[in-house]
BALODO-797330 format. One line per field, with one value per residue (C-alpha): residue in three letters; x, y, z; chain; residue number from 0. Coordinates in nm, 2 decimals, decimal comma, m for minus. Layout:
N
res = c(ALA;...) $
c1 = c(X;...) $
c2 = c(Y;...) $
c3 = c(Z;...) $
chain = c(A;...) $
n = c(NUM;...) $
***
This chain:
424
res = c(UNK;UNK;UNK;UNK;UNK;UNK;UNK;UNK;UNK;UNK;UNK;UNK;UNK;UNK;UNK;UNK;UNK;UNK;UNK;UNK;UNK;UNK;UNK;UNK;UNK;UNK;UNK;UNK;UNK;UNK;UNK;UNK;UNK;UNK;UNK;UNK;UNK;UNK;UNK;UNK;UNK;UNK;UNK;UNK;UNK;UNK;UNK;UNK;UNK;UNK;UNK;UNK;UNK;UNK;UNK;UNK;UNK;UNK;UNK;UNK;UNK;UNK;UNK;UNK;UNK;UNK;UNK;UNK;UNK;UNK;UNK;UNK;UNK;UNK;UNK;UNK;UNK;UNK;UNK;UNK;UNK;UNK;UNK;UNK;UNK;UNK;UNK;UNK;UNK;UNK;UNK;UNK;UNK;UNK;UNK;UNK;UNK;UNK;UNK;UNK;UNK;UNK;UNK;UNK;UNK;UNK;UNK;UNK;UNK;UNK;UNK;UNK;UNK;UNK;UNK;UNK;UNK;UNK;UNK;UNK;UNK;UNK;UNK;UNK;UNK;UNK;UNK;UNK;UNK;UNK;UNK;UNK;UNK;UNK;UNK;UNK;UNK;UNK;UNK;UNK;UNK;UNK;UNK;UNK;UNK;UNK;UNK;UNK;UNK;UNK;UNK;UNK;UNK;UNK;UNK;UNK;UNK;UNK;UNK;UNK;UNK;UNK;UNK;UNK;UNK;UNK;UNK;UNK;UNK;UNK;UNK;UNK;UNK;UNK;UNK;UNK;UNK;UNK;UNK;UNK;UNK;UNK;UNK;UNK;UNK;UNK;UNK;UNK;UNK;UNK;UNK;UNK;UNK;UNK;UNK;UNK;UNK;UNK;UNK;UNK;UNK;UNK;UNK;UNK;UNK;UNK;UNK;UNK;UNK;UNK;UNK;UNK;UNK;UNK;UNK;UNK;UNK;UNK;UNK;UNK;UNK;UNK;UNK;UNK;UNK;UNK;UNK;UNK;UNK;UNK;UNK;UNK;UNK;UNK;UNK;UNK;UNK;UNK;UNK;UNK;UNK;UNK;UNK;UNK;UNK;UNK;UNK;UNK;UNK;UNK;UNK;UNK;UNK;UNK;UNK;UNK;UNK;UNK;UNK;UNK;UNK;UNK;UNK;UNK;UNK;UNK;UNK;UNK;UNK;UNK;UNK;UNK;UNK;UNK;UNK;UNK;UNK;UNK;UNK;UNK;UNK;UNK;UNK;UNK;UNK;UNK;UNK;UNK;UNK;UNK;UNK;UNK;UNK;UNK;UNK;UNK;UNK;UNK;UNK;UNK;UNK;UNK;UNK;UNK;UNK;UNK;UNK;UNK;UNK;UNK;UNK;UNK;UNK;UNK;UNK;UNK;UNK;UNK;UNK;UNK;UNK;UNK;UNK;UNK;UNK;UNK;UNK;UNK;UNK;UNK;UNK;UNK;UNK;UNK;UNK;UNK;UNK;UNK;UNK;UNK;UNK;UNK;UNK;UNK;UNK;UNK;UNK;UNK;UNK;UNK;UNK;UNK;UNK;UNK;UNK;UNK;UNK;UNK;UNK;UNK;UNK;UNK;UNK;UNK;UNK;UNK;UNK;UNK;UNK;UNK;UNK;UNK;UNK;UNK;UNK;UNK;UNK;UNK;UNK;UNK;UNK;UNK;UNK;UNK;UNK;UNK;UNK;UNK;UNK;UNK;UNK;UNK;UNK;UNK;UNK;UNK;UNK;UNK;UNK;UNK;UNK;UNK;UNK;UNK;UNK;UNK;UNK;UNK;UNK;UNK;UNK;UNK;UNK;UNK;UNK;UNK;UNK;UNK;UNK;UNK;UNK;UNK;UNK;UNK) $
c1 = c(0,00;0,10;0,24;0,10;0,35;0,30;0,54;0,90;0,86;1,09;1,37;1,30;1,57;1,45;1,04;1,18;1,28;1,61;1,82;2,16;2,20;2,33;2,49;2,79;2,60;2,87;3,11;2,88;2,86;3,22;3,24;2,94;3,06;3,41;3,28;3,05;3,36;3,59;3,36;3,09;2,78;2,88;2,87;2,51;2,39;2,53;2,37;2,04;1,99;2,16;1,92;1,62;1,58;1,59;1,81;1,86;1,96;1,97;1,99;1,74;1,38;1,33;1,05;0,85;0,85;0,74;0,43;0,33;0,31;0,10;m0,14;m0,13;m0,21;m0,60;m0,69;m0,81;m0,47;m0,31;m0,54;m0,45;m0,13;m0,15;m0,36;m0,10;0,19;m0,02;0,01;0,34;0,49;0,24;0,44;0,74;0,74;0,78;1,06;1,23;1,57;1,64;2,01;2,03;2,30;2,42;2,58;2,52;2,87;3,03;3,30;3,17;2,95;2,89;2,64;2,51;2,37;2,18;2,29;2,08;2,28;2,37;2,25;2,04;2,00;1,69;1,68;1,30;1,25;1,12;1,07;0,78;0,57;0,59;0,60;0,48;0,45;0,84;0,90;0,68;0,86;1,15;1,19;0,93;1,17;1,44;1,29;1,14;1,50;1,61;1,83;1,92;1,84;1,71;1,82;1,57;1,70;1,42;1,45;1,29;1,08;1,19;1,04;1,31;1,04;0,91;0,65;0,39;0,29;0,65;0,68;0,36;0,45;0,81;0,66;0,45;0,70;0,94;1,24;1,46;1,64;1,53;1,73;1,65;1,84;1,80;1,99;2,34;2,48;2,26;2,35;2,69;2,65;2,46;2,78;3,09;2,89;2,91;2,91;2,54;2,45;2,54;2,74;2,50;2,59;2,35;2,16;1,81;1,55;1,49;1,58;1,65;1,99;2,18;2,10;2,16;2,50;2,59;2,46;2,65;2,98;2,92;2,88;3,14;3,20;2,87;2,60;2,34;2,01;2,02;2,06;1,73;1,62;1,30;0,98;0,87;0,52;0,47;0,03;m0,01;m0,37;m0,59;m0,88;m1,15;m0,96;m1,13;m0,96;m1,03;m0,84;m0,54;m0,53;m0,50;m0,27;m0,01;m0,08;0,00;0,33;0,41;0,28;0,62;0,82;0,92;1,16;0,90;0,80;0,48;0,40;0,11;0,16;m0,19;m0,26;m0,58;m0,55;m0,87;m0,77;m0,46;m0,66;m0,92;m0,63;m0,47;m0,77;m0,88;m0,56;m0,61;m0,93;m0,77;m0,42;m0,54;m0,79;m0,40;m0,31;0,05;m0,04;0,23;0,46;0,21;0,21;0,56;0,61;0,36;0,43;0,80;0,85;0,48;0,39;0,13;0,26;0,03;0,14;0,03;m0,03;m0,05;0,24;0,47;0,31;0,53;0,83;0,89;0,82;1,07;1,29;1,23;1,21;0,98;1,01;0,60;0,43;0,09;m0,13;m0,47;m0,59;m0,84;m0,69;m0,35;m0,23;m0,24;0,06;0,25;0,50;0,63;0,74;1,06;1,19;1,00;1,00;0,67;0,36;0,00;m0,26;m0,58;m0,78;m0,85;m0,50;m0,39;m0,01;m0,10;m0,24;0,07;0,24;0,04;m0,23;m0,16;0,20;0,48;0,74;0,73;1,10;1,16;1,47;1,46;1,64;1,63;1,84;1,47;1,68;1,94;1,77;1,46;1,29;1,37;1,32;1,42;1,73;1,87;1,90;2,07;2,38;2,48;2,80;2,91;3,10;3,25;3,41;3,57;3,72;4,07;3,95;3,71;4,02;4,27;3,98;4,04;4,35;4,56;4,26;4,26;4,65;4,66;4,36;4,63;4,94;4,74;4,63;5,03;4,96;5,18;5,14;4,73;4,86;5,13;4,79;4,61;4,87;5,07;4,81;4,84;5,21;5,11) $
c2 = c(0,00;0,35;0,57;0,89;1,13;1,52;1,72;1,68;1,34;1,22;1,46;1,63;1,42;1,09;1,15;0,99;0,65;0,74;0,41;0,32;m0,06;m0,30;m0,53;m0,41;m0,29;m0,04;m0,35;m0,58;m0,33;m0,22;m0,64;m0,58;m0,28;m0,40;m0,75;m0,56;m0,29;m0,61;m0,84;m0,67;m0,85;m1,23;m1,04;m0,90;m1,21;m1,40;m1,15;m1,17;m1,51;m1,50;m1,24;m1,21;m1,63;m1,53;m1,68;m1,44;m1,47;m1,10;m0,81;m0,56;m0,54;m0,63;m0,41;m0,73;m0,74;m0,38;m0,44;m0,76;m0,54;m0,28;m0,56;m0,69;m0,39;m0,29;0,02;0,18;0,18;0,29;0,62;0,66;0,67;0,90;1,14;1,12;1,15;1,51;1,64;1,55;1,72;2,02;2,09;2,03;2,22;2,53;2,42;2,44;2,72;2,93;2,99;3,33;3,65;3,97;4,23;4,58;4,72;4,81;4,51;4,26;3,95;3,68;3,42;3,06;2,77;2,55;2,18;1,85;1,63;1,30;1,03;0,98;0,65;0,57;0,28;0,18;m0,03;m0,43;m0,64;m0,63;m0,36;m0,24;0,14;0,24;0,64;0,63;0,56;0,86;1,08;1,02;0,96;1,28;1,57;1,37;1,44;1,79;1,87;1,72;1,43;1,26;0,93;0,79;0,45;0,27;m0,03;m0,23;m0,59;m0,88;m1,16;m1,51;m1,59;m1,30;m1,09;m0,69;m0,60;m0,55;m0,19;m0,06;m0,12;0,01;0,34;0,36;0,36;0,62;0,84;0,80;0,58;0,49;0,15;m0,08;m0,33;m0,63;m0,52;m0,43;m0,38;m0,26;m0,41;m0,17;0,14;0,00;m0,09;0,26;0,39;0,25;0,07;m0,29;m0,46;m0,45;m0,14;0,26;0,46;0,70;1,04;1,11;0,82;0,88;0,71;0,54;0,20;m0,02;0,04;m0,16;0,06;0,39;0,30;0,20;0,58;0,72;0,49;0,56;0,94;1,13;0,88;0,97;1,24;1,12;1,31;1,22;0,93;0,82;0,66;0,49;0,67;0,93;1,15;1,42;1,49;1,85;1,80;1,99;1,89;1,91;1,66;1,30;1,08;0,83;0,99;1,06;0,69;0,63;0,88;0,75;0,39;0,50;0,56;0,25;m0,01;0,09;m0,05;m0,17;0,10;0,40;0,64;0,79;1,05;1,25;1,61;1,74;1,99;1,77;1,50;1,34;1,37;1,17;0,86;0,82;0,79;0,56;0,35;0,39;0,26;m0,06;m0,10;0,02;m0,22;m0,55;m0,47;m0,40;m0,66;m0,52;m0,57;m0,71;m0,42;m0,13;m0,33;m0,33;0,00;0,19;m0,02;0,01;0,40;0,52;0,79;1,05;1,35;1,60;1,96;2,28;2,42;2,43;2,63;2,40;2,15;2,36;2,38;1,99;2,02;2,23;2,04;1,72;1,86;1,56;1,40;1,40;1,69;1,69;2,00;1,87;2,19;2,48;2,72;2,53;2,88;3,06;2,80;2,76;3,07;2,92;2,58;2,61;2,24;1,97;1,79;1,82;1,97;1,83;2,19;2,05;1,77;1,66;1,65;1,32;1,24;0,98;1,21;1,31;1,00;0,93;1,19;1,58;1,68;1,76;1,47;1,27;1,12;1,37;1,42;1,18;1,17;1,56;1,64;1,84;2,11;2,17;1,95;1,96;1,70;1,56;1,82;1,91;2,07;1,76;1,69;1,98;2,15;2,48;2,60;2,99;3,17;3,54;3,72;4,07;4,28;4,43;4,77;4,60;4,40;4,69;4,92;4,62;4,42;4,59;4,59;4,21;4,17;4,37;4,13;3,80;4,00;3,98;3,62;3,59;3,41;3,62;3,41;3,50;3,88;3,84;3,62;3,97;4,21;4,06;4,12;4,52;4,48;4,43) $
c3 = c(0,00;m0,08;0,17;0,35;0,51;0,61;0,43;0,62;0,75;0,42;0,28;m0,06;m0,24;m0,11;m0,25;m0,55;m0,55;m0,82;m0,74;m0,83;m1,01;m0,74;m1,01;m1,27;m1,54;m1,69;m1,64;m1,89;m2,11;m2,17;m2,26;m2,49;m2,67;m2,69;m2,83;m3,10;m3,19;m3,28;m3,42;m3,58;m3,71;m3,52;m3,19;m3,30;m3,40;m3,07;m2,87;m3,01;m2,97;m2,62;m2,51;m2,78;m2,80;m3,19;m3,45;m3,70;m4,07;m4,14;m3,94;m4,11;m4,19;m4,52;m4,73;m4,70;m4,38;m4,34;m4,55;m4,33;m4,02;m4,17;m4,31;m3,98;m3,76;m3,74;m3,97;m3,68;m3,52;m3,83;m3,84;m3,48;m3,49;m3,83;m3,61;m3,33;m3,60;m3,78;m3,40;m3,30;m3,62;m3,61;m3,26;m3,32;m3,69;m3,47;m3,34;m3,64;m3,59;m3,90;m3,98;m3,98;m4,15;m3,98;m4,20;m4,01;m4,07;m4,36;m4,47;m4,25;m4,26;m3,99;m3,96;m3,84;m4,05;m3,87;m4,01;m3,96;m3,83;m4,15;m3,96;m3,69;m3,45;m3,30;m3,02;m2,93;m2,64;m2,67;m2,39;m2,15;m2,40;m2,74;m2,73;m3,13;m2,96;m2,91;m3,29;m3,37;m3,10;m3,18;m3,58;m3,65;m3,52;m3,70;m4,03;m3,97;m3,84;m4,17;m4,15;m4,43;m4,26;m3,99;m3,85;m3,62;m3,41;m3,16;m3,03;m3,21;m3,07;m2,99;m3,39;m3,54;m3,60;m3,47;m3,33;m3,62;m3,47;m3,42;m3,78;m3,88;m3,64;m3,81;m4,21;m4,07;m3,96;m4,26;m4,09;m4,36;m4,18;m3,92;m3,72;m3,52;m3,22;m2,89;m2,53;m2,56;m2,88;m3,09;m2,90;m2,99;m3,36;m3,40;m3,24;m3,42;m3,73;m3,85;m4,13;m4,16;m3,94;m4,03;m3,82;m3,71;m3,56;m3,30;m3,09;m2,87;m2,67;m2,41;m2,25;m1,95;m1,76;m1,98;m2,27;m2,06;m2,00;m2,33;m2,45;m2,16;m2,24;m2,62;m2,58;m2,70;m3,03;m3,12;m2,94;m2,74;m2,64;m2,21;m1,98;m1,91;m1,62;m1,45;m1,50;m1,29;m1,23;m0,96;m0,92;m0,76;m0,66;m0,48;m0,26;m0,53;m0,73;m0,79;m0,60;m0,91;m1,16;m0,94;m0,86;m1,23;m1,34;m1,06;m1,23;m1,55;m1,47;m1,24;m1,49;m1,68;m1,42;m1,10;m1,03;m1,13;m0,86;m0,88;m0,62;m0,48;m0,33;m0,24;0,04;0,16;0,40;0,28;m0,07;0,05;0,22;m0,08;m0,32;m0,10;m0,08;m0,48;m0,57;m0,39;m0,61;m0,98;m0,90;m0,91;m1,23;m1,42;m1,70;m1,55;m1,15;m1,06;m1,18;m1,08;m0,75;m0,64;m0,78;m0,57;m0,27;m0,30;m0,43;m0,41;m0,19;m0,11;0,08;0,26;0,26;0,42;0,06;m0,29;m0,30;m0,07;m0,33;m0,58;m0,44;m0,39;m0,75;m0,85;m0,63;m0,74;m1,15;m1,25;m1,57;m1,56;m1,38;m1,31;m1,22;m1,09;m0,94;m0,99;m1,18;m1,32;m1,57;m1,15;m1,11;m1,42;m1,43;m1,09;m1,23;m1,27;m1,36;m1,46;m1,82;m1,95;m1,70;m1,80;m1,67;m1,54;m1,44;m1,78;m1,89;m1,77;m1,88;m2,10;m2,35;m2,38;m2,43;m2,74;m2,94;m2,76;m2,96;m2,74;m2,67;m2,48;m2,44;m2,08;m1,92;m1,56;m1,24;m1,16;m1,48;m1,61;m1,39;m1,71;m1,96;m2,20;m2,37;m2,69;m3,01;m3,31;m3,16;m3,07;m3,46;m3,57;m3,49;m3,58;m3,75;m3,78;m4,03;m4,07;m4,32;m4,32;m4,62;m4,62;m4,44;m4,18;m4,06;m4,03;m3,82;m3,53;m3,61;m3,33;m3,10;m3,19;m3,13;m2,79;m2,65;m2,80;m2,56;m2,25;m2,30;m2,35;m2,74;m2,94;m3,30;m3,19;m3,24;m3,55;m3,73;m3,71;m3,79;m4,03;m4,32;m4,23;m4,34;m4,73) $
chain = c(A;A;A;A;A;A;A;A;A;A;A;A;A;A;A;A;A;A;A;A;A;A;A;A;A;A;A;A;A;A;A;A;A;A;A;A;A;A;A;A;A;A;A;A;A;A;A;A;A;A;A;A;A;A;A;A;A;A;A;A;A;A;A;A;A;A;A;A;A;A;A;A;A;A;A;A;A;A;A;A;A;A;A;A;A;A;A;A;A;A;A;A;A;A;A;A;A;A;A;A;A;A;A;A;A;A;A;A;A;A;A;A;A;A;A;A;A;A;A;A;A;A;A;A;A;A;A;A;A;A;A;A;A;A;A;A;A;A;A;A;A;A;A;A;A;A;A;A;A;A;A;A;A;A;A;A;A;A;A;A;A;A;A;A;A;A;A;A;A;A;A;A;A;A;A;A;A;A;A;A;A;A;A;A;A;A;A;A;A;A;A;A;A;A;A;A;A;A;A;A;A;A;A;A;A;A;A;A;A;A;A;A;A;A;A;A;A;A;A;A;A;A;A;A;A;A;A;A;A;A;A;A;A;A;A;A;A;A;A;A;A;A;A;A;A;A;A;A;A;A;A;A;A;A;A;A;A;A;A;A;A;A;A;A;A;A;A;A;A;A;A;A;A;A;A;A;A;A;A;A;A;A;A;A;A;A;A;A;A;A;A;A;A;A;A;A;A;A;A;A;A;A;A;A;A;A;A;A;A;A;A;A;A;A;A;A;A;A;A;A;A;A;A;A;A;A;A;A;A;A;A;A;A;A;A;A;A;A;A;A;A;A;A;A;A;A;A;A;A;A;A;A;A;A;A;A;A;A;A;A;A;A;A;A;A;A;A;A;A;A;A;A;A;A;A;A;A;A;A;A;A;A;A;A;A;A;A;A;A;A;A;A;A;A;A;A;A;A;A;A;A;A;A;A;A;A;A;A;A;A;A;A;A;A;A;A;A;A;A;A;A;A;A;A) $
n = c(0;1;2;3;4;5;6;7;8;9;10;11;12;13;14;15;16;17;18;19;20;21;22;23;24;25;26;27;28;29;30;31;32;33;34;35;36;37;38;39;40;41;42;43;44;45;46;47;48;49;50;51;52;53;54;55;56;57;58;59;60;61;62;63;64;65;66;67;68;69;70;71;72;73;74;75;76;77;78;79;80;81;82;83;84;85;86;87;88;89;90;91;92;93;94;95;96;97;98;99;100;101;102;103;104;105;106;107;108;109;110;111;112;113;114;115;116;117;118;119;120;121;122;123;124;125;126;127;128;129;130;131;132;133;134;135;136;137;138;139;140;141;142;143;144;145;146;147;148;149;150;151;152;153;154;155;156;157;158;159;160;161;162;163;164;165;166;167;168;169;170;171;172;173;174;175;176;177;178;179;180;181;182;183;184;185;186;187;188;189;190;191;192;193;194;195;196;197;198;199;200;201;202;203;204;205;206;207;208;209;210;211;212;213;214;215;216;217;218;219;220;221;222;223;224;225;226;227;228;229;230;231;232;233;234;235;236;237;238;239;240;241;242;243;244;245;246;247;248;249;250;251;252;253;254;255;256;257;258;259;260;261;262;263;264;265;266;267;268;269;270;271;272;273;274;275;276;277;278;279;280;281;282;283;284;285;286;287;288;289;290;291;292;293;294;295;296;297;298;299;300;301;302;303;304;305;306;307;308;309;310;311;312;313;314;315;316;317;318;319;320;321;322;323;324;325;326;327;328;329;330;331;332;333;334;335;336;337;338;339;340;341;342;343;344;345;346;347;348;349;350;351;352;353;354;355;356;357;358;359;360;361;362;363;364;365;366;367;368;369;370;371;372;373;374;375;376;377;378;379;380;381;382;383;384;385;386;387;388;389;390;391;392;393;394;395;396;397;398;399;400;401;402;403;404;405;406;407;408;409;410;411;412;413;414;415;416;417;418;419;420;421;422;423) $
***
């Protein structure tokens, strides 16, 4: 059963249950990487029958296989997901950045390009769920930003096949390549290439630890969009909040996994004991009980403050990956949120709307890093370059200026770089 505590009977940083692995997970995955980097597709292959139960004899999706999956899926899923896919690229279209030109002063020009980045890597998670919403967050601001082409890797089933949805999701949003791969070895092959699978230059989404800490291992080979961890939602209620629907909206985050925290601030005690009892009634009607279960009961809590406003601060503290605002007037509150990865206004804004049809993304920055992070855009598939240029006269009105700043920094070929061209 959840737990009830008054604000200060826990400490801020502890409300969240963000755990550190107790087995060697970056010492499995240096082996993994290293294994992949020197051996290429047999070490892919190895690993997914080691850990898939699949015998492969190629790594990609064929065409074929593509068109299977989409005869496969129900036509009312396909217009779902074509609606959700309109809505995720009518939001992130404005997040497009121009390149942009200054030339102000006589003899000079400087600018930026903004420059899609050649090839970006897309991991989807297998496993427990099949999560068709991460393709179309993560592949659609690839293409608006661009990219040339997008590589999509997921885990296959023990009968070499994907999920029939995640392929459905990924011809909807335009991935060029897909590979049967999942858990470390992709992030790997995405990361140094194979025989089989491109080098790509950027990598995103989520995954278990193991994946985490090949992105974090990887990083600097290739860029990554964050480290994510276990899922995470903060509910701001207030007393006139149906105890119902904040049960639910906890659940929808535990069912993700064991490790999840999903945590009630409210400012009414009674609010606090009906959730408490109303999850007990919505947990064991879960196809994924077990896991909402020992999530709530391991990381859940509910904790009663002396106002909304106190409610706020934890928040900011805490800088949820999933924020919640189940309160009167949400817009009275929103200026003050200072940290959190995506907030959800109102009571009929639960978070899973935005996991699948509302537009924003919905791969969020975990563990408190919401505090210097954002969530996943089309800036993380571009990267901008600058340029300048100066004419003969612009260069003599500052070249001295420019070589006294060199002296003090004590780099004296800095200086002679600037002046020299004054001694034509």
């Amino acid at each position: 059963m959840i737990k009830i505590l008054k604000y200060g009977e826990v400490a801020n940083d502890e409300i969240f249950a963000r755990v550190v692995p107790t087995v060697d997970v970056a010492g499995i995955v240096t082996d993994i990487i290293h294994n992949v980097r020197t051996r290429g597709d047999a070490a892919l292959y190895e690993y997914c029958e080691k850990f898939d139960k699949a015998k492969l004899t190629g790594l990609q999706v064929s065409p074929e296989e593509i068109q299977e999956a989409l005869a496969l899926v129900e036509p009312r899923f396909i217009k779902i997901l074509k609606e959700a896919a309109d809505n995720i690229r009518a939001f992130h279209e404005r997040q497009v950045r121009n390149s942009f030109v200054i030339n102000d002063r006589p003899g000079i020009v400087m600018g930026q390009k903004v420059i899609p980045v050649d090839r970006a890597g897309l991991y989807v998670p297998g496993g427990t769920a099949a999560y068709p919403s991460t393709v179309l967050m993560d592949a659609i601001p690839a293409k608006i930003a661009g990219c040339p082409e997008v590589v999509m890797v997921t885990p296959p089933g023990a009968d070499g096949k994907v999920n029939p949805v995640i392929l459905a999701a990924a011809a909807i949003a335009g991935v060029d390549k897909i590979f049967k791969l999942g858990g470390a070895q992709a992030v790997a092959a995405l990361a140094y290439g194979t025989e089989s699978v491109p080098k790509v230059d950027k990598i995103v989404g989520p995954g278990n630890a193991f994946v985490a800490e090949a992105k974090k291992q990887v990083f600097g080979v290739v860029s990554i969009d964050m480290i994510a961890g276990p899922s995470e939602i903060l509910i701001v209620a207030d007393g006139n909040t149906d105890p119902r629907c904040a049960a639910a909206d906890l659940l929808s985050q535990a069912e993700h996994d064991r490790l999840a925290s999903a945590v009630l601030v409210t400012d009414s005690m009674d609010l606090a004991v009906a959730v408490q009892a109303e999850l007990e009634v919505q947990i064991p009607q879960l196809e994924r009980a077990d896991i909402a279960r020992e999530s709530i009961d391991r990381n859940g809590k509910i904790i009663v403050a002396e106002d909304l406003w106190a409610a706020i601060d934890i928040a900011n503290e805490l800088a949820p990956e999933h924020l919640e605002l189940c309160v009167d007037a949400p817009f009275d509150y929103l200026d003050a949120i200072r940290h959190a990865g995506s907030i959800f206004m109102g009571r009929n804004t639960p978070e899973a709307l935005g996991d699948y049809m509302a537009g924003p993304n919905h791969t969020l920055p975990t563990g408190g890093t919401a505090k210097f992070s954002s969530p996943l855009s089309v800036d993380d598939f571009v990267k901008k370059t600058q340029y300048t240029y100066y004419t003969r006269s612009a260069l003599e009105a500052v070249a001295r200026d420019v070589a006294f700043f060199a002296e003090k920094e004590g780099l004296t070929a800095h200086a002679k770089s600037a002046v020299i061209r004054l001694e034509k």
